[in-house]
C-alpha positions in Angstrom: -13.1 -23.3 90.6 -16.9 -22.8 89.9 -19.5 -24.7 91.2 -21.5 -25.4 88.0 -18.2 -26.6 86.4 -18.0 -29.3 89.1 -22.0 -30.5 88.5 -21.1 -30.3 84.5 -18.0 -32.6 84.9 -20.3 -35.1 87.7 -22.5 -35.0 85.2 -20.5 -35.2 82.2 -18.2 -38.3 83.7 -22.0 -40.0 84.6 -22.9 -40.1 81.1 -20.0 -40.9 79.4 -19.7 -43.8 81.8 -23.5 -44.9 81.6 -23.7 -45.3 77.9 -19.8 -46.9 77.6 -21.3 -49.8 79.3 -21.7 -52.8 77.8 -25.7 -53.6 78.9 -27.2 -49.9 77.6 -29.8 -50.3 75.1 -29.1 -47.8 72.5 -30.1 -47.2 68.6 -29.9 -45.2 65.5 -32.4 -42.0 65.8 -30.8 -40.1 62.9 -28.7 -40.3 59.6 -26.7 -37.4 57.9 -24.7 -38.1 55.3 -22.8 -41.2 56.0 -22.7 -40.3 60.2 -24.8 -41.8 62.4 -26.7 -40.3 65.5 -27.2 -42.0 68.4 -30.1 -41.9 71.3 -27.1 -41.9 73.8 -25.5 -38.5 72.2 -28.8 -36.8 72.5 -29.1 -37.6 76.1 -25.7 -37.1 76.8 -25.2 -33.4 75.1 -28.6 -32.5 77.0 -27.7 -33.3 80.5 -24.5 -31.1 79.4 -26.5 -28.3 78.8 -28.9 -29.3 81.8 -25.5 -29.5 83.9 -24.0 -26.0 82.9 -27.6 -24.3 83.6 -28.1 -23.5 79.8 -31.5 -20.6 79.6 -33.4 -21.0 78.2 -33.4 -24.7 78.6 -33.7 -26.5 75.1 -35.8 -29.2 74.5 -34.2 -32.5 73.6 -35.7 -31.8 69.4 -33.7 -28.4 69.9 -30.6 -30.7 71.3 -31.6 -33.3 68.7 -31.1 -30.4 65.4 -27.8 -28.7 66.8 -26.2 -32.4 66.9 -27.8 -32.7 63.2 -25.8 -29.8 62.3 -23.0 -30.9 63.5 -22.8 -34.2 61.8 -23.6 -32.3 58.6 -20.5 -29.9 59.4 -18.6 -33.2 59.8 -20.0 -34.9 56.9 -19.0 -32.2 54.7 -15.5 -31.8 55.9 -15.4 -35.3 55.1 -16.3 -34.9 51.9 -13.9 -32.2 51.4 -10.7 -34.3 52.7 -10.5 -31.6 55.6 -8.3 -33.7 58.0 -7.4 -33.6 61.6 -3.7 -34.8 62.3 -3.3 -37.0 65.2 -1.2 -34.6 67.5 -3.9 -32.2 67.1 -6.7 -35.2 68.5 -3.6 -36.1 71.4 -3.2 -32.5 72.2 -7.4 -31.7 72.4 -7.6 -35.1 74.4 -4.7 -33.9 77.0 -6.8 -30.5 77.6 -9.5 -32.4 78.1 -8.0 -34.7 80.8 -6.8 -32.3 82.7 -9.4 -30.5 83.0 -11.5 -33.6 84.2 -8.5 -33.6 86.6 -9.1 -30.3 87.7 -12.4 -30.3 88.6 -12.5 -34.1 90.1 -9.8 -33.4 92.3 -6.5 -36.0 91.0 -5.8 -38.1 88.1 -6.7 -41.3 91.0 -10.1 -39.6 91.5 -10.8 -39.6 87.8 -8.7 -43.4 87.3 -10.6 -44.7 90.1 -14.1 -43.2 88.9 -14.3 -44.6 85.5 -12.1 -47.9 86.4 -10.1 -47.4 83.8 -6.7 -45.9 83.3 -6.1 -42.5 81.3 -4.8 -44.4 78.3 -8.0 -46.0 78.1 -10.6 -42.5 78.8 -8.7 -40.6 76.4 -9.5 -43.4 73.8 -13.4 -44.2 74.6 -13.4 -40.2 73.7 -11.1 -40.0 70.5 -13.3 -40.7 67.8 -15.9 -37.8 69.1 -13.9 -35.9 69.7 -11.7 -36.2 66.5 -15.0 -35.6 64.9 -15.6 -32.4 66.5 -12.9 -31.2 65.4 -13.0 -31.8 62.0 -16.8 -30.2 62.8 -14.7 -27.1 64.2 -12.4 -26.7 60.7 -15.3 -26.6 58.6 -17.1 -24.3 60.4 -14.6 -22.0 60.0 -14.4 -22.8 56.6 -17.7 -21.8 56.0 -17.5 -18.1 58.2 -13.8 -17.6 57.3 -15.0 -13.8 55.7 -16.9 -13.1 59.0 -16.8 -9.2 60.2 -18.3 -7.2 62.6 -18.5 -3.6 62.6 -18.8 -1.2 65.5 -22.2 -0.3 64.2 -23.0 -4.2 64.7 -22.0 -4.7 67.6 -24.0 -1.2 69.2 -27.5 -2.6 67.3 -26.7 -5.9 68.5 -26.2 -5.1 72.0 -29.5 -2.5 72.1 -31.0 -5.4 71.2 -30.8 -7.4 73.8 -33.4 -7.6 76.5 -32.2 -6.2 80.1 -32.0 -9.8 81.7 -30.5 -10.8 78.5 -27.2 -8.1 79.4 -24.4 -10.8 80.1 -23.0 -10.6 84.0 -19.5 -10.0 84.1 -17.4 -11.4 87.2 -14.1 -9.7 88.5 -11.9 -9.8 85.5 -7.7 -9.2 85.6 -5.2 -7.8 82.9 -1.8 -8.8 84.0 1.9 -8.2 82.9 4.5 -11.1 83.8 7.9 -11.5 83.6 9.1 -15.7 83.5 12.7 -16.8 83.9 13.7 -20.0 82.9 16.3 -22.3 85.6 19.2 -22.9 83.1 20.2 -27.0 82.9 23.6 -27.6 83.4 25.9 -29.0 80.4 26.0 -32.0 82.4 22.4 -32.6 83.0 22.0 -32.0 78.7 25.2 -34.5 78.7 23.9 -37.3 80.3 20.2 -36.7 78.2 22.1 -36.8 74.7 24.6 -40.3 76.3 20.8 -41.8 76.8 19.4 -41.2 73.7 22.6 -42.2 72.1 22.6 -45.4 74.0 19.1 -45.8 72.7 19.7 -45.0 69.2 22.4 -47.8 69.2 20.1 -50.4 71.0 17.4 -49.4 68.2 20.1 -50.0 65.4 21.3 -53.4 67.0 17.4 -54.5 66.6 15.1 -53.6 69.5 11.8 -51.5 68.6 12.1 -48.2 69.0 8.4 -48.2 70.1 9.5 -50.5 72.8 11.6 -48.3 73.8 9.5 -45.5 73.1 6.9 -47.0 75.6 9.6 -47.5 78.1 12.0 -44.3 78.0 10.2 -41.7 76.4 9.1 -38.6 78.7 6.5 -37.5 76.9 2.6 -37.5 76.4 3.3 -40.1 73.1 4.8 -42.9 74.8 1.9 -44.9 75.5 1.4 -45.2 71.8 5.2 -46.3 71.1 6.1 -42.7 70.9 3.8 -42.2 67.7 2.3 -38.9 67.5 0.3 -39.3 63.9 0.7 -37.1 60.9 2.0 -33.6 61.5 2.5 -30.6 58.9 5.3 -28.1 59.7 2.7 -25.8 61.6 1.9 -28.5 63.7 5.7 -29.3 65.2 8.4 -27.5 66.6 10.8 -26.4 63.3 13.7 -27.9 63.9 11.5 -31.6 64.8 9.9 -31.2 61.6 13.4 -30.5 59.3 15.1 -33.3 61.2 12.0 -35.8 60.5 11.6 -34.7 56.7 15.4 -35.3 56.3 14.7 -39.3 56.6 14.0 -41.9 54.6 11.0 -44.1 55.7 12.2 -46.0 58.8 15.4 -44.1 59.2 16.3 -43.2 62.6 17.5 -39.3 63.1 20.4 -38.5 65.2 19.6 -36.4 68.4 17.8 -33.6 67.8 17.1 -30.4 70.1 13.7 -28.6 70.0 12.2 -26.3 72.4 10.8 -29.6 74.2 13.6 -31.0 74.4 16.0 -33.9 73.1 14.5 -36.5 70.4 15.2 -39.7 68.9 13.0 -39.4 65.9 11.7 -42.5 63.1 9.5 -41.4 59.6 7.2 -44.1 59.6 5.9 -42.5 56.0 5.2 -39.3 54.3 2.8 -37.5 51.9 3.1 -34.1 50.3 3.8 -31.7 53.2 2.9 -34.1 55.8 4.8 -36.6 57.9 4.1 -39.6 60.1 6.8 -40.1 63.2 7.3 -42.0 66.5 9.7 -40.1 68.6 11.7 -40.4 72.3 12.1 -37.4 74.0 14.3 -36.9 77.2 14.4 -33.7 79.0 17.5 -32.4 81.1 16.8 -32.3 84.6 16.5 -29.3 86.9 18.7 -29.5 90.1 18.0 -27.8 93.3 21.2 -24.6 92.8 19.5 -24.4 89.1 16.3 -23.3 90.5 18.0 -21.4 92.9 19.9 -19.2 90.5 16.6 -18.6 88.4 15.2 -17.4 91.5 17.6 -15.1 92.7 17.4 -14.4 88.9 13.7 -13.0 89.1 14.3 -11.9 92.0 17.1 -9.3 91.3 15.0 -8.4 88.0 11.9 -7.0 90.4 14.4 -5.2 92.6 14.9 -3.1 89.7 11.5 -2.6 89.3 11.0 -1.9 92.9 13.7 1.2 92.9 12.2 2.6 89.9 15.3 1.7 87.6 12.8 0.3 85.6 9.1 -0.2 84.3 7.7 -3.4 84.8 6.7 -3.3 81.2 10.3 -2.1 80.4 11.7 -5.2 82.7 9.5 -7.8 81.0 11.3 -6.7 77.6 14.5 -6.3 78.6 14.9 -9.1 80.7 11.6 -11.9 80.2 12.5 -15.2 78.4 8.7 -15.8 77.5 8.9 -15.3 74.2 4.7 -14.7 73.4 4.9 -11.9 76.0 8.1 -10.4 76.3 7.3 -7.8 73.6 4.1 -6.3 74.7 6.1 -6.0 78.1 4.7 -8.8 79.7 0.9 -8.4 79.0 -0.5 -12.2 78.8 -3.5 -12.5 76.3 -6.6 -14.8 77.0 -5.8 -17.8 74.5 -9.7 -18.4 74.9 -11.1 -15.2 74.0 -8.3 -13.6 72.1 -8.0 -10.2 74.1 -6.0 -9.4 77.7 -8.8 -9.6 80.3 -9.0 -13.1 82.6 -11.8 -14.0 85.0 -10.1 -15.7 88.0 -11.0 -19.2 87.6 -9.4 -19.1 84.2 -6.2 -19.4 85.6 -4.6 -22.6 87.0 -5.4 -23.0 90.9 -1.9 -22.1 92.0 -2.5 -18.9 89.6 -5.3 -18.0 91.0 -4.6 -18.0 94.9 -1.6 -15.9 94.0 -3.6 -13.3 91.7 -6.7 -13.3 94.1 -4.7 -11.0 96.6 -2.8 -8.7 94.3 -4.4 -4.9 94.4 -3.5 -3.1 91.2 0.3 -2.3 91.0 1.3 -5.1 93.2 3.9 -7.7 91.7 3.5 -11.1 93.1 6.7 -13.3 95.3 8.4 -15.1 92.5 6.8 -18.6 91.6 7.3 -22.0 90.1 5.1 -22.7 87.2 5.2 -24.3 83.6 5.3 -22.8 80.3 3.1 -24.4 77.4 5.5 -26.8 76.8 5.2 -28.2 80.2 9.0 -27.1 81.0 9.6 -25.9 84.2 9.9 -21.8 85.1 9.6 -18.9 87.3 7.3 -16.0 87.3 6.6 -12.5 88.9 3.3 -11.0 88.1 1.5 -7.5 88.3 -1.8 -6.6 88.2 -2.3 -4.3 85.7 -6.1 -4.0 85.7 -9.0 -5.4 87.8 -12.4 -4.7 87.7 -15.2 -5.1 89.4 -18.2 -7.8 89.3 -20.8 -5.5 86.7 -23.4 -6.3 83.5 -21.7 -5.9 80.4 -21.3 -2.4 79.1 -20.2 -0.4 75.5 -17.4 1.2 77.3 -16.1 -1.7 79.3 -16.9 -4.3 77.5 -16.9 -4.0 73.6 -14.9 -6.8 73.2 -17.3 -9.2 74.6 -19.5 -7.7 72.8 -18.4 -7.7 69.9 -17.7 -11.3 70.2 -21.6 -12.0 71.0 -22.1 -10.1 68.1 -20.1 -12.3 65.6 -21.1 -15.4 67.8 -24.7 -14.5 66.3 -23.7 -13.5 62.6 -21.7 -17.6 62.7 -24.9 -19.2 63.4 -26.9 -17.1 61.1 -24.4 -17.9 58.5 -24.3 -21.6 59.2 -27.9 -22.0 59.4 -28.2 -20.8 55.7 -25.3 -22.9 54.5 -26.8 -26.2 56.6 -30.2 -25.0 54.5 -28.7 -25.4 51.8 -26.7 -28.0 51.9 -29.5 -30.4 53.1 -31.4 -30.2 49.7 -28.4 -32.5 48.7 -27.5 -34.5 51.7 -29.0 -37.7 52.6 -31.2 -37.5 55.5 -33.3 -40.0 57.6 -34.6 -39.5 61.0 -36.5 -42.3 63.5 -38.6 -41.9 66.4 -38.8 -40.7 68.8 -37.5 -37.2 66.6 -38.9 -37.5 63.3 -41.6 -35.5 64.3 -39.8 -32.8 65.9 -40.2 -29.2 65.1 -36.9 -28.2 63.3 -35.7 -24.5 63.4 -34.1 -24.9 60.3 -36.1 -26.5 57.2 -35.1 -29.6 54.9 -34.2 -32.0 58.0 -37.4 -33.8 57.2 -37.6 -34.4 53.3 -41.3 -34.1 51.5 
């Protein structure tokens, strides 16, 4: 929705697509560990920060030391056999895509920019961003004791200089209440007679990722249906007993999960981990089926209208969301971990929707999608909404107190980089070996 997020993504697509071409020069300008940096990262991560108005604006040394760090982070996790499972890489790659969707307009837009299709974006960007993540793990490895008091976060924020005081936009707290259109038995009947019909093709011979590639309904079937090496926290439970059940190369029978219906191989296993390719098929929705969840909803916020009920007490009575049912409908931020939303957080449809609402209102029933990407129907109401202000104690501790810790992180990860670096290979080229570090041991005496 913001302006500056549609430069960073111009921006962002620009560079990726510059230095993925074949004909750009590029070289080695720094070594940490057994991970490489490139001139092309440098420039790329700085016209990021360029592109989202970063201030102060960092030189391209200051650029040049944070991506040090991070191959360091990486490095290590290496070294400690941190690893990131491949749904976890799909699943960062997805959120990634659509938000390059989002802010370029359609997926043709963003096909039709790179000339290349999804498949083949989401793999030019794998390997960074796989190491990312495994930069993410240990990071938190390293501030996993991290903890701010209330006394922190009040020194911290008298601290800051007045044009330093963050701007907060609107922000919303909402409650919702989500109903979910029922399939019929013979929608879930046909779904289980394809996968069966599958299943037997698979067992006569054919490759399930064939099949896979030219059945399956979800985000996997490009790979053959492969979706890497999962733990049981990864997977949906019943998935993950089903998969564990087989023998390498076994075939599962059908099995439901809250995704769906599955057709699942075990390519291989180790300890508490398991490799699988999977078809999924979902029951379709018909036309009465969404009508019935509707007049569902519907007669669900006609209670609330009479004052049978609370909205809250509705949304726990009568809500099939499951993360929000309890807290009578309140939705938490998944970003920053509390209840308040700044408009362009939510999805566009979301946001025309919540735009109008005045405190109190509840929102016309609507068709969404869950987390799972399965179909439903919400109502909304606005529980809070405040106005545009710079950040305050009273209004805004929680902000605050996640600048706070944002600062006490770096300060604890510059100390463990410092020390790490007296035993981690390091060599630097021009044009940055010469740079003024922040932190010292980068350049070796």
């Amino acid at each position: 929705m913001r302006k500056s997020n549609l430069t960073f993504i111009t921006l962002f697509l620009s560079v990726v697509n510059i230095f993925s071409q074949p004909y750009v020069v590029d070289k080695v300008v720094g070594v940490v560990g057994k991970n490489q940096v490139l001139y092309s990262e440098v420039e790329e991560q700085y016209l990021q920060y360029i592109a989202q108005g970063v201030k102060p604006k960092p030189t391209k040394c200051e650029v040049f030391e944070n991506i040090l760090s991070q191959k360091l982070l990486a490095n290590q996790a290496e070294i400690d056999s941190l690893i990131v499972d491949e749904l976890t890489v799909e699943m960062e790659l997805d959120d990634r895509i659509k938000y390059f969707i989002n802010q370029i307009g359609t997926e043709e837009k963003l096909i039709e920019y790179f000339g290349k299709s999804i498949l083949e974006i989401k793999e030019d960007m794998r390997d960074a961003v796989r190491e990312q993540l495994l930069m993410q793990m240990m990071r938190r490895e390293i501030t996993s004791t991290l903890s701010v008091t209330p006394t922190e976060v009040r020194n911290f924020f008298k601290s800051l200089p007045e044009d330093s005081i963050p701007y907060i936009d609107a922000q919303v707290k909402i409650n919702q209440i989500v109903v979910y259109p029922k399939s019929s038995e013979q929608a879930i009947l046909d779904v289980r007679e394809r996968l069966l019909n599958l299943r037997e093709r698979i067992m006569n011979g054919e490759k399930f990722s064939t099949l896979a590639v030219l059945y399956s309904e979800g985000p996997s079937a490009a790979r053959g249906g492969d979706i890497g090496w999962v733990s049981k926290a990864d997977v949906d439970p019943a998935y993950f007993k089903a998969a564990s059940a087989l023998k390498e190369g076994q075939i599962s029978k059908i099995v439901e999960s809250e995704f769906g219906y599955h057709l699942i191989q075990l390519i291989e296993r180790s300890d508490e981990r398991i490799h699988t390719r999977h078809i999924i098929m979902k029951p379709k929705i018909t036309y009465e089926e969404k009508e019935e969840a509707l007049t569902r909803i519907d007669s669900i916020v006609q209670l609330v209208r009479l004052d049978t009920l609370t909205f809250e007490r509705a949304a726990m009575f009568y809500s099939q969301d499951e993360d929000t049912r309890m807290n009578g409908g309140l939705r938490v931020n998944p970003v920053t971990g509390n209840t308040l939303f700044e408009l362009d957080e939510f999805e566009t449809s979301e946001h025309y929707i919540i735009r109008e609402l005045k405190v109190g209102e509840i929102s016309k029933p609507y068709e969404s999608k869950d987390k799972n990407g399965k179909l439903v129907y919400k109502v909304i109401r606005i529980k809070l909404k405040t106005e545009p202000h710079k950040a305050n104690l009273k209004q805004d501790y929680e902000l605050l107190k996640q600048m706070t810790s944002q600062v006490k992180e770096s300060e604890i990860v510059d100390k463990w980089v410092e020390d790490k670096l007296r035993s981690t290979y390091v060599k630097l080229n021009e044009p940055y070996n010469n740079c003024n570090f922040r932190i010292k041991g980068w350049i070796k005496d």
